[in-house]
N, CA, C and O atoms as CSV, one atom per row, in Angstrom:
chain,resi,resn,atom,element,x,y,z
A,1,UNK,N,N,0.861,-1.175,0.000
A,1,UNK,CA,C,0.000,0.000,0.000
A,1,UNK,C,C,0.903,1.233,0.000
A,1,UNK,O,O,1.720,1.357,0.913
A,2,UNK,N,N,0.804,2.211,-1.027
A,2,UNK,CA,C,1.376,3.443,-0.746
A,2,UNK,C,C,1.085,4.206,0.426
A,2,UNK,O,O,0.464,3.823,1.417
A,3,UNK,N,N,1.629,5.395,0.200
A,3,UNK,CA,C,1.791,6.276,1.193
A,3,UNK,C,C,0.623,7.312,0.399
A,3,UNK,O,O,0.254,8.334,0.979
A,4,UNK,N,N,0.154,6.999,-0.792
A,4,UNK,CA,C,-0.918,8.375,-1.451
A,4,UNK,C,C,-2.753,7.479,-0.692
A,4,UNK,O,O,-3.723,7.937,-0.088
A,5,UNK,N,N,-2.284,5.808,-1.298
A,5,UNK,CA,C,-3.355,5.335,-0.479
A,5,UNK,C,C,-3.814,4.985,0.855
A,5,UNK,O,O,-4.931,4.607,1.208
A,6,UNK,N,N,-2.546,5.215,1.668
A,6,UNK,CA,C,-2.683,4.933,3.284
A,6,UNK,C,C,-3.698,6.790,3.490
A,6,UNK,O,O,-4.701,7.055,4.153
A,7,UNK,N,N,-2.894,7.612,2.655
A,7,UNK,CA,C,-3.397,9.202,2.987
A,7,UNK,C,C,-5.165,9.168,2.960
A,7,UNK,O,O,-6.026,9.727,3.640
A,8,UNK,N,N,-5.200,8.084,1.654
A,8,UNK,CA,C,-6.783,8.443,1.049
A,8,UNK,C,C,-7.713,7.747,2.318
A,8,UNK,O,O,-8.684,8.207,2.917
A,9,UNK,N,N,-7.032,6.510,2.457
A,9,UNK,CA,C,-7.766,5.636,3.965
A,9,UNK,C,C,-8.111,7.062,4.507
A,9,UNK,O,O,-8.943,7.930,4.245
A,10,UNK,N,N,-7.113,6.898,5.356
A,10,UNK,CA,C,-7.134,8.079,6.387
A,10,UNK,C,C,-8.466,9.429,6.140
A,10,UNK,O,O,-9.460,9.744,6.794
A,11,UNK,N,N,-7.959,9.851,5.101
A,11,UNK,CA,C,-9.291,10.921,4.663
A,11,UNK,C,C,-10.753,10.241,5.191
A,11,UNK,O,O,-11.434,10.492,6.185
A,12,UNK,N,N,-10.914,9.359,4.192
A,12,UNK,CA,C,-11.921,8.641,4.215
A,12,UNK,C,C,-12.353,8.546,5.814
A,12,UNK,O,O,-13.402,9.053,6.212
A,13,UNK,N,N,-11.484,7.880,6.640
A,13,UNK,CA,C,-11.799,7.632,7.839
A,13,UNK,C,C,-12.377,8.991,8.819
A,13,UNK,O,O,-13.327,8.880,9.594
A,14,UNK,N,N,-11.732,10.047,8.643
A,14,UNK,CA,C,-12.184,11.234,9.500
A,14,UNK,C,C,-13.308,11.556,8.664
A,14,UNK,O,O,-14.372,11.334,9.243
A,15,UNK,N,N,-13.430,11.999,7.510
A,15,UNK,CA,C,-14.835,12.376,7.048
A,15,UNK,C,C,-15.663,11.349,7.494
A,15,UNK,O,O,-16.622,11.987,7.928
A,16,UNK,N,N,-15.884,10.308,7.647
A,16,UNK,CA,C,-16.876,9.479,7.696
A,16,UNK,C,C,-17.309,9.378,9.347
A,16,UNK,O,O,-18.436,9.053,9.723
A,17,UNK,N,N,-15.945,9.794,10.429
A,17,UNK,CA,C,-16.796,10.009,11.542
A,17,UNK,C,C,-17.028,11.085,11.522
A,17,UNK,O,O,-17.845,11.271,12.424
A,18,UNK,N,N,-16.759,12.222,10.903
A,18,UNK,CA,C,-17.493,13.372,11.427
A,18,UNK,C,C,-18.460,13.438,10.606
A,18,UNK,O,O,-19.140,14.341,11.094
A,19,UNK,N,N,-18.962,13.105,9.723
A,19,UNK,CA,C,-20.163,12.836,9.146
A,19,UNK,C,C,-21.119,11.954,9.595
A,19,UNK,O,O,-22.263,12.109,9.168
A,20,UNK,N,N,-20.850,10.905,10.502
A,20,UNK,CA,C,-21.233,10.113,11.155
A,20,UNK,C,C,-22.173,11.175,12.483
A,20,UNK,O,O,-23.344,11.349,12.823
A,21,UNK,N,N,-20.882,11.643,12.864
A,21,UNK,CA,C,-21.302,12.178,14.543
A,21,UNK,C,C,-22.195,13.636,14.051
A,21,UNK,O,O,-23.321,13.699,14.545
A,22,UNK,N,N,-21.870,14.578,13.306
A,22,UNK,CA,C,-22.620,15.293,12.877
A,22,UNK,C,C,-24.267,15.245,12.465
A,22,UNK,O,O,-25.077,16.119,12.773
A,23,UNK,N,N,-24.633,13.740,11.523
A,23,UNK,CA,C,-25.961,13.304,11.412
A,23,UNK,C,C,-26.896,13.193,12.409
A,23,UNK,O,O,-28.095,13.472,12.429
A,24,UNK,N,N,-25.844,12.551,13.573
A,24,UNK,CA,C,-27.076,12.479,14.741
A,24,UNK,C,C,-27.180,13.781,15.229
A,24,UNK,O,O,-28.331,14.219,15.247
A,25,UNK,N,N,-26.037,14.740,15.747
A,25,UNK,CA,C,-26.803,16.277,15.717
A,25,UNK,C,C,-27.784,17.113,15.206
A,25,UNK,O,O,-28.467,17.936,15.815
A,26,UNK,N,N,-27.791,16.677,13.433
A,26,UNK,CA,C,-28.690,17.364,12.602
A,26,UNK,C,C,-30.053,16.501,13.376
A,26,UNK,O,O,-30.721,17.210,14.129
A,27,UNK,N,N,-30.434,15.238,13.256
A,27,UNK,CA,C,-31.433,14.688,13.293
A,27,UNK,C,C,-31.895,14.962,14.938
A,27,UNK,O,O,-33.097,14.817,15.160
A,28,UNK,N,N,-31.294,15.226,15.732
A,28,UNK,CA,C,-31.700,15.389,17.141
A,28,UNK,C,C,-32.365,17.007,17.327
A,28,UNK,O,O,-33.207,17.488,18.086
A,29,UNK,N,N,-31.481,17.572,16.172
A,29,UNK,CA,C,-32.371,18.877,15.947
A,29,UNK,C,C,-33.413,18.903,15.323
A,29,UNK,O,O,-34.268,19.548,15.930
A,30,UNK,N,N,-33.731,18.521,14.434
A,30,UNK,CA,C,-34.605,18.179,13.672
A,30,UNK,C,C,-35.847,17.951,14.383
A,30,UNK,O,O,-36.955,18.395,14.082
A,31,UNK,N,N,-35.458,17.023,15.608
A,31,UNK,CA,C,-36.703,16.617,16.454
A,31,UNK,C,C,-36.776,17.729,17.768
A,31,UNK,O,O,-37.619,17.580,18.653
A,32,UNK,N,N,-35.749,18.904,17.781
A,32,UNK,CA,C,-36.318,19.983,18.620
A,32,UNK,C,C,-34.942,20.157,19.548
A,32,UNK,O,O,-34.603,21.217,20.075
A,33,UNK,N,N,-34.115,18.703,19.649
A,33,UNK,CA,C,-32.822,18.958,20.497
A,33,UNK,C,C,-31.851,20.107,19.840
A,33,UNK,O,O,-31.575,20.116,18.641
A,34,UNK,N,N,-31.404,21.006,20.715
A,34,UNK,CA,C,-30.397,22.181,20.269
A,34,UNK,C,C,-29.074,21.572,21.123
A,34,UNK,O,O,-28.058,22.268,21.137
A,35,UNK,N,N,-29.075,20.415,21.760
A,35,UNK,CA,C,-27.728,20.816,22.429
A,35,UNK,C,C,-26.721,20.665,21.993
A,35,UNK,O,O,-25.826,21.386,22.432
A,36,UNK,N,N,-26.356,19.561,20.823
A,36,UNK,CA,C,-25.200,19.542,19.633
A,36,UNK,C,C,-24.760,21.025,19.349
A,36,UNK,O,O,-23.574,21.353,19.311
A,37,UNK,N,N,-25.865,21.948,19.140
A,37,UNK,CA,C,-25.486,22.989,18.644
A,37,UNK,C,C,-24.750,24.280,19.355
A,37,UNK,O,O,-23.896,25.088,18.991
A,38,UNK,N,N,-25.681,24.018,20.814
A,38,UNK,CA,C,-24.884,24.561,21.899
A,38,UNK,C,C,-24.280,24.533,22.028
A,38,UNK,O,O,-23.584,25.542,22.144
A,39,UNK,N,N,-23.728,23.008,22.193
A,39,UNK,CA,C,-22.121,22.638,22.092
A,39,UNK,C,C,-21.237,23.120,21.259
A,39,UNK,O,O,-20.195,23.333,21.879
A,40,UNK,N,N,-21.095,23.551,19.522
A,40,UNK,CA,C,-20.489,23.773,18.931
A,40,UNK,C,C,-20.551,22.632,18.057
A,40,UNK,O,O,-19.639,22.813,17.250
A,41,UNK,N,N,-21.066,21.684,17.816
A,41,UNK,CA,C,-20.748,20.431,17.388
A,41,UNK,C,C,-21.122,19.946,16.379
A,41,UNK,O,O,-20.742,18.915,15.823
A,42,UNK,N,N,-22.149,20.920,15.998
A,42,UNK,CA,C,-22.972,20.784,14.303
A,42,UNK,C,C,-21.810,21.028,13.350
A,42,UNK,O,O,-22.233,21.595,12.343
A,43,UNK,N,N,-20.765,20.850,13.312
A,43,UNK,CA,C,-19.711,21.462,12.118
A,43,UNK,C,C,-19.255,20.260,11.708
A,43,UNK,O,O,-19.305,19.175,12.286
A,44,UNK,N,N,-18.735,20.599,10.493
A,44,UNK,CA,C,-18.073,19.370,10.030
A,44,UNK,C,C,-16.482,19.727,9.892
A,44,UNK,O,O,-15.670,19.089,9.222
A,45,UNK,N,N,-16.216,20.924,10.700
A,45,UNK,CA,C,-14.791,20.907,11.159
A,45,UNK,C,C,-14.009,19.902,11.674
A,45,UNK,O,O,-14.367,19.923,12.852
A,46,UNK,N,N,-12.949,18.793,11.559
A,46,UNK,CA,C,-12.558,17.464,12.287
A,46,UNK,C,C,-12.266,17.650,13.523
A,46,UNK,O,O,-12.597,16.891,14.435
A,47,UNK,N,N,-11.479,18.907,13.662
A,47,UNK,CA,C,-10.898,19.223,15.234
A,47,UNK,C,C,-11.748,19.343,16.172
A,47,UNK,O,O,-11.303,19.212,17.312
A,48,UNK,N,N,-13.239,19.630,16.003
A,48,UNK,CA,C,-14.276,19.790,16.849
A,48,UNK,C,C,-15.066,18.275,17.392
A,48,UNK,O,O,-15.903,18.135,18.283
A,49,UNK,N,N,-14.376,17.136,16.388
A,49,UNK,CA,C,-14.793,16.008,17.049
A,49,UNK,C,C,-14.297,14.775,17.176
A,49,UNK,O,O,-14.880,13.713,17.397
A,50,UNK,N,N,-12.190,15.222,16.878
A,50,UNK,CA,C,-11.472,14.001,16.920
A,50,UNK,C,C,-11.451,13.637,18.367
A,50,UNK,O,O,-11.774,14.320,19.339
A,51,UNK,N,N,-10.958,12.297,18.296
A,51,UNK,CA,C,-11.033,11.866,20.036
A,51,UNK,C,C,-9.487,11.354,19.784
A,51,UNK,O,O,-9.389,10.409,19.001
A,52,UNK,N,N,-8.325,11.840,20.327
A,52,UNK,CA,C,-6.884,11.477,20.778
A,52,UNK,C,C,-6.623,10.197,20.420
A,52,UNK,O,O,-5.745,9.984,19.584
A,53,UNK,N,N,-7.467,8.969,21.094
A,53,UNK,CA,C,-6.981,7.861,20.901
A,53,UNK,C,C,-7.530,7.248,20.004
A,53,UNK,O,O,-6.778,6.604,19.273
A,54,UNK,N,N,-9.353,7.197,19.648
A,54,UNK,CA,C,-9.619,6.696,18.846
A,54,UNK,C,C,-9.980,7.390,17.388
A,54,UNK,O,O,-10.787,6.871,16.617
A,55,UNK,N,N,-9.364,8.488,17.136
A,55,UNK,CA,C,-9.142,9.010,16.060
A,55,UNK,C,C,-7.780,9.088,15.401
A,55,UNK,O,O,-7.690,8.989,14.177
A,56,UNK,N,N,-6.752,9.257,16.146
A,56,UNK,CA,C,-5.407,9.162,15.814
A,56,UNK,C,C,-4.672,8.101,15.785
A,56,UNK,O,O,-4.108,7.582,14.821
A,57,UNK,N,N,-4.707,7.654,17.368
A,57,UNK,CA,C,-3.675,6.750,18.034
A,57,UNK,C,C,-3.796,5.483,17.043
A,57,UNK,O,O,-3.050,5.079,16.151
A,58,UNK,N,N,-4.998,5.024,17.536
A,58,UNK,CA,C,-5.709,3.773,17.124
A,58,UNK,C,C,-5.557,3.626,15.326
A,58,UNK,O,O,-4.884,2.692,14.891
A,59,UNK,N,N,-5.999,4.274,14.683
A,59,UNK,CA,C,-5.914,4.599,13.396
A,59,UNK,C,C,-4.479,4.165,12.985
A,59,UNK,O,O,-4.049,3.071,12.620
A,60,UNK,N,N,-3.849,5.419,13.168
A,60,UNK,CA,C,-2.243,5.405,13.197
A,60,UNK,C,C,-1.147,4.000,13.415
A,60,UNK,O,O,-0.106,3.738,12.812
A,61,UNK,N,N,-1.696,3.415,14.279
A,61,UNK,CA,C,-1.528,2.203,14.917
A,61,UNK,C,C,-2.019,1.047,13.698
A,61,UNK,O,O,-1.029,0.547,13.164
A,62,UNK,N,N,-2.830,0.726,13.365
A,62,UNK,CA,C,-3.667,-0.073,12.794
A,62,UNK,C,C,-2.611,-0.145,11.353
A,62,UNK,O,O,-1.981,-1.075,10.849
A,63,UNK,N,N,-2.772,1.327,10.984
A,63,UNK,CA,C,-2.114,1.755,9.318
A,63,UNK,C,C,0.159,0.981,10.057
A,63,UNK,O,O,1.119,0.336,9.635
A,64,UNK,N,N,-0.141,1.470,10.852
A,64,UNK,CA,C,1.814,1.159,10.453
A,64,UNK,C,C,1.955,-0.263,10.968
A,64,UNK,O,O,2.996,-0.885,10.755
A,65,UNK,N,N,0.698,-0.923,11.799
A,65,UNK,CA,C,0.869,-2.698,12.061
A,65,UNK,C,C,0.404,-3.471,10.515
A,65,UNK,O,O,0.238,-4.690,10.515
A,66,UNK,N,N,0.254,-2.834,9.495
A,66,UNK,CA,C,-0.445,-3.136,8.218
A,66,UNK,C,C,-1.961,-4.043,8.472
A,66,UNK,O,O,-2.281,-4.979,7.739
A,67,UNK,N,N,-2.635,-3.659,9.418
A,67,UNK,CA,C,-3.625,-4.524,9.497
A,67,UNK,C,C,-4.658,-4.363,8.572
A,67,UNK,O,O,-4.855,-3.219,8.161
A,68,UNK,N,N,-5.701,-5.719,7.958
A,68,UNK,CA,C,-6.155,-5.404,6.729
A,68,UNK,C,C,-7.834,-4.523,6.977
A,68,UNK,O,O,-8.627,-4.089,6.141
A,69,UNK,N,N,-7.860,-4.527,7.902
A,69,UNK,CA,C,-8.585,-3.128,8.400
A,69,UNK,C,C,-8.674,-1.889,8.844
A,69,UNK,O,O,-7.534,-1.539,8.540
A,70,UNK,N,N,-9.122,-1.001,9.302
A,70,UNK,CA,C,-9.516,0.526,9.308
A,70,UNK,C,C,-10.576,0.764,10.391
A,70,UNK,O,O,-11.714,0.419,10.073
A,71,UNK,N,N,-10.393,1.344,11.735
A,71,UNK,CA,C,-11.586,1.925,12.355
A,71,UNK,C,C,-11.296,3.062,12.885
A,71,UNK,O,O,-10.208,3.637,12.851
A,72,UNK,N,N,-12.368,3.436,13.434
A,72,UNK,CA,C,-11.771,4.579,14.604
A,72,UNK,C,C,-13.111,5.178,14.833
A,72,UNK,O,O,-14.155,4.831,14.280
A,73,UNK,N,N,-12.910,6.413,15.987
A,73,UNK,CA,C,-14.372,6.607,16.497
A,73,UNK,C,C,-13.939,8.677,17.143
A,73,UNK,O,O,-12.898,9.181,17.564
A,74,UNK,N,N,-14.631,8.965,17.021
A,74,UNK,CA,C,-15.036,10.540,17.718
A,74,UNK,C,C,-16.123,10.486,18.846
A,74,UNK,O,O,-17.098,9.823,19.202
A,75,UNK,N,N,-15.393,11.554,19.188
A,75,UNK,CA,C,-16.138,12.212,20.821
A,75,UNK,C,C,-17.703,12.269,20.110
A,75,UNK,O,O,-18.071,12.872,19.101
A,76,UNK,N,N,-18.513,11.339,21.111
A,76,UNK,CA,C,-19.829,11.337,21.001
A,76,UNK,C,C,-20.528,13.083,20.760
A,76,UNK,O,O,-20.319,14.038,21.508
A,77,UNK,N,N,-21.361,13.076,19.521
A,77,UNK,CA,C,-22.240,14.558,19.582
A,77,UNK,C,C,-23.540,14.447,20.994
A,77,UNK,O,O,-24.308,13.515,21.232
A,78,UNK,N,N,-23.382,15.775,21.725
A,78,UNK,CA,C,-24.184,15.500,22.754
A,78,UNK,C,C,-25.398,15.686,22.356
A,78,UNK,O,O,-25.582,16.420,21.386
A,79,UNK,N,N,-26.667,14.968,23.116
A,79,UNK,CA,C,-27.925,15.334,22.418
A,79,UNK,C,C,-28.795,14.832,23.611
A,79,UNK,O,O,-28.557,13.718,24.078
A,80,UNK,N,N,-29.848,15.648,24.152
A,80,UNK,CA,C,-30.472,15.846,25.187
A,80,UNK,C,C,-32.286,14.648,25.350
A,80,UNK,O,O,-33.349,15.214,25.604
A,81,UNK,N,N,-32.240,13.582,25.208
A,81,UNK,CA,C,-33.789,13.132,24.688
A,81,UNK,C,C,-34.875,13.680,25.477
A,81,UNK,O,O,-36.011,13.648,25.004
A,82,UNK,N,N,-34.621,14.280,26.855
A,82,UNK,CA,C,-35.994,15.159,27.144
A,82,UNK,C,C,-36.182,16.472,25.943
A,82,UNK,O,O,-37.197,17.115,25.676
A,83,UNK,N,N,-35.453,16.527,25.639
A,83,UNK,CA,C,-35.537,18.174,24.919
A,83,UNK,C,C,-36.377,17.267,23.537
A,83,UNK,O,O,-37.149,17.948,22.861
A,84,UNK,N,N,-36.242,16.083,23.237
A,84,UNK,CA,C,-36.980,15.417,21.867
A,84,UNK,C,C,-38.203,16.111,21.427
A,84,UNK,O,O,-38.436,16.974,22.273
A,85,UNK,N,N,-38.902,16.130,20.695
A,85,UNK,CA,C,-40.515,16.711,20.660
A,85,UNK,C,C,-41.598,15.328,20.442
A,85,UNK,O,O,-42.816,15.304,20.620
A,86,UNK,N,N,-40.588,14.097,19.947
A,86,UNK,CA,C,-41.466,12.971,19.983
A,86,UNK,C,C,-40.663,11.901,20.472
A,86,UNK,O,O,-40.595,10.863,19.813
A,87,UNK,N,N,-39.733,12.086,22.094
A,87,UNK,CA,C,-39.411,10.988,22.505
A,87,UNK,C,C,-38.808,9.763,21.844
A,87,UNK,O,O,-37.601,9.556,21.716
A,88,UNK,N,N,-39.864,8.920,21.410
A,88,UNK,CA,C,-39.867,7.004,21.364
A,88,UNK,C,C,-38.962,7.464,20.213
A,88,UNK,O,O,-37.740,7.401,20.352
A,89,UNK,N,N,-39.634,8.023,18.838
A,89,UNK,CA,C,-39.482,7.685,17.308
A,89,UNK,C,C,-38.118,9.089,17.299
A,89,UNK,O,O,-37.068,8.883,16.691
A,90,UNK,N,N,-38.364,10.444,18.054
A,90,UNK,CA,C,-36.778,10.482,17.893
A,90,UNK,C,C,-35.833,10.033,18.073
A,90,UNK,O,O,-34.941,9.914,17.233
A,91,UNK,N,N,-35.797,9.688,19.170
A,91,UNK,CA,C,-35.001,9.041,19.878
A,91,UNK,C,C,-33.806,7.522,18.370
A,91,UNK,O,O,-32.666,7.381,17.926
A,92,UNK,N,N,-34.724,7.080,18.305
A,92,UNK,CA,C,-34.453,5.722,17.622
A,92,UNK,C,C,-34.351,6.416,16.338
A,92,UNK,O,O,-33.819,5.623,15.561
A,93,UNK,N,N,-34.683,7.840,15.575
A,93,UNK,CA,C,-33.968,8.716,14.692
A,93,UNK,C,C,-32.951,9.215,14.691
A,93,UNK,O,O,-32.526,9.621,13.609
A,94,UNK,N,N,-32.259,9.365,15.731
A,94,UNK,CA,C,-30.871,10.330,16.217
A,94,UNK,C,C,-30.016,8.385,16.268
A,94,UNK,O,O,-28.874,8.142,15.877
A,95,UNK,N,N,-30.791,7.569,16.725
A,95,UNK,CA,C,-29.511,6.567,16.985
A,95,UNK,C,C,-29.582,5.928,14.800
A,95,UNK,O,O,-28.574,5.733,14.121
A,96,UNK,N,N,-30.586,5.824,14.458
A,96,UNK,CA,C,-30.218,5.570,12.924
A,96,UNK,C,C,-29.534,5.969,12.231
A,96,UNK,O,O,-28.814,5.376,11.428
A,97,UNK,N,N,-29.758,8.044,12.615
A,97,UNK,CA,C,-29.391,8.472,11.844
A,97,UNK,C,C,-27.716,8.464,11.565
A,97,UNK,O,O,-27.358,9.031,10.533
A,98,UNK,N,N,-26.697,7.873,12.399
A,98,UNK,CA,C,-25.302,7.604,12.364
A,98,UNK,C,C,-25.085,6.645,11.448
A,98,UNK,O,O,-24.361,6.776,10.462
A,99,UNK,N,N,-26.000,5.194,11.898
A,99,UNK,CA,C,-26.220,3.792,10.377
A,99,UNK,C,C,-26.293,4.266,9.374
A,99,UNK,O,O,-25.395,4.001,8.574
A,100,UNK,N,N,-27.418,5.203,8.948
A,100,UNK,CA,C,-27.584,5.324,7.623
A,100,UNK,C,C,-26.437,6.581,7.020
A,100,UNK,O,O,-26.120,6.927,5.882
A,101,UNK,N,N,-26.097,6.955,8.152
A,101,UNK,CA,C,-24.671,8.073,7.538
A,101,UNK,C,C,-23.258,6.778,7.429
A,101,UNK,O,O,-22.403,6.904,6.552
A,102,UNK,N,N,-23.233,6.147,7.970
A,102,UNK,CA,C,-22.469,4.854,7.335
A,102,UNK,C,C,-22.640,4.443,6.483
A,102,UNK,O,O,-21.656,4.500,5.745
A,103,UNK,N,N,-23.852,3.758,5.886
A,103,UNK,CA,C,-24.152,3.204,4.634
A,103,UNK,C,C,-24.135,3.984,3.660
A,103,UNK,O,O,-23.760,3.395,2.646
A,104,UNK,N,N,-24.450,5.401,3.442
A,104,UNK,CA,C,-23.937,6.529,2.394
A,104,UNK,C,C,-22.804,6.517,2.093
A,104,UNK,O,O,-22.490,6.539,0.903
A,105,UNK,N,N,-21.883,6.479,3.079
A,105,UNK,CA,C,-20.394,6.225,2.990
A,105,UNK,C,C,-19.946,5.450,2.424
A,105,UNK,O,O,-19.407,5.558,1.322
A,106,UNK,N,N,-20.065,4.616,2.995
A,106,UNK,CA,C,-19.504,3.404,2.258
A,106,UNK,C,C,-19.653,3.067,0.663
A,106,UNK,O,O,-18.865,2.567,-0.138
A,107,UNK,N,N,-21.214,3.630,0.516
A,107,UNK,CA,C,-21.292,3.073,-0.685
A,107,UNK,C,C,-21.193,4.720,-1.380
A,107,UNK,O,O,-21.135,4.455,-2.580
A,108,UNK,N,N,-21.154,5.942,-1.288
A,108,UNK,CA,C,-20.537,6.700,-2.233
A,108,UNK,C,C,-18.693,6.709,-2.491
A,108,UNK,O,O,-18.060,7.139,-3.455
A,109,UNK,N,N,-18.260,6.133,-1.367
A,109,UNK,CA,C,-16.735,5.594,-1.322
A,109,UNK,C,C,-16.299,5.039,-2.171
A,109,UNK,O,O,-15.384,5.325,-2.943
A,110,UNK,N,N,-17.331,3.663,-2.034
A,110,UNK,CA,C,-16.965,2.441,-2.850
A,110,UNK,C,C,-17.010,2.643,-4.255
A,110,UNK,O,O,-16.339,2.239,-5.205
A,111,UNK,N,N,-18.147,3.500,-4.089
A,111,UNK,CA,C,-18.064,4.048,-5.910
A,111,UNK,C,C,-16.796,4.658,-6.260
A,111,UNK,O,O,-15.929,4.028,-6.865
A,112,UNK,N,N,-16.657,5.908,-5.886
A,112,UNK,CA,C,-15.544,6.507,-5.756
A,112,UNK,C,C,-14.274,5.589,-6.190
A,112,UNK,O,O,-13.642,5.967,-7.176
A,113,UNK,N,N,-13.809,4.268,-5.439
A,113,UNK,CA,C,-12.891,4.038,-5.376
A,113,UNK,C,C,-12.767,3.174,-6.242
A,113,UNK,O,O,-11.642,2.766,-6.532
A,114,UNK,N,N,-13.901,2.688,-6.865
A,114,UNK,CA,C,-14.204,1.292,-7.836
A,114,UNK,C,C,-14.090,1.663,-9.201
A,114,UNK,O,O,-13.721,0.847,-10.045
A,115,UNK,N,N,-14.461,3.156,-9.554
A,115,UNK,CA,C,-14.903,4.116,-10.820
A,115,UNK,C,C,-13.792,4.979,-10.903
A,115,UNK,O,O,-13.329,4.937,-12.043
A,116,UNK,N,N,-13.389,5.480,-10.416
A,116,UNK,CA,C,-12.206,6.456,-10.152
A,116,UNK,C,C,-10.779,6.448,-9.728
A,116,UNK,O,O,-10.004,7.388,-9.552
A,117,UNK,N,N,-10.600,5.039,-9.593
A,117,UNK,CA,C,-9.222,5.015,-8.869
A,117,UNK,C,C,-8.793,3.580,-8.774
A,117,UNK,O,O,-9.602,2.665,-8.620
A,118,UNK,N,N,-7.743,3.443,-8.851
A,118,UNK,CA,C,-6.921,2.259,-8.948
A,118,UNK,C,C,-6.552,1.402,-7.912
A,118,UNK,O,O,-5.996,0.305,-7.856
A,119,UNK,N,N,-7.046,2.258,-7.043
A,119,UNK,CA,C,-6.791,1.950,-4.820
A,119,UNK,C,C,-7.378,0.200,-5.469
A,119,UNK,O,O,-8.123,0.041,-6.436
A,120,UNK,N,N,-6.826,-0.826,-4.672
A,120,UNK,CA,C,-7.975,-1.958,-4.740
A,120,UNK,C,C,-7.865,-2.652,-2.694
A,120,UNK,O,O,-8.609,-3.553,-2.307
């Protein structure tokens, strides 16, 4: 693996948690919660939601042991469920809405990488 495709991993990996952790903010607002936003946390700035170990360390770690996988994780977006406006069905909206920001990923990635690029 190069050093242009270890870079692209890597990309891939921070956009996808902060796109990840960001979704459930939008969707917790959506249902009336502001506290993501309070927080600062609605951005899709990375620095606003890497976590030390499991954004860097771990990552970092993984890429120079050549392991044939990729994870990592960000500081949870905070989100308040009394503040919900419909409880049960937000609630279980704010926890989807991270899945289905995974499955976008993956599969606008995969395109990406299948159509566009030589990465295998």
């Amino acid at each position: 693996m190069s050093a242009t495709d270890i870079i692209f991993y890597l990309v891939i990996l921070v956009m996808s948690i902060v796109i990840h952790e960001v979704s459930h903010g939008f969707v917790a607002e959506y249902f009336g919660d502001k506290t993501a936003r309070y927080a600062g946390r609605l951005t899709l700035n990375p620095f606003a939601h890497l976590d030390l170990f499991g954004s860097i360390l771990l990552p970092a770690l993984l890429v120079l042991t050549h392991s044939p996988f990729l994870f990592g994780w960000a500081k949870p977006v905070p989100y308040n469920p009394d503040n919900l406006s419909n409880k049960k069905w937000g609630t279980i909206a704010v926890a989807g809405a991270g899945i289905l920001a995974n499955f976008f990923i993956a599969i606008m990635f995969g395109f990406i990488i299948k159509f566009f690029s030589d990465i295998s």
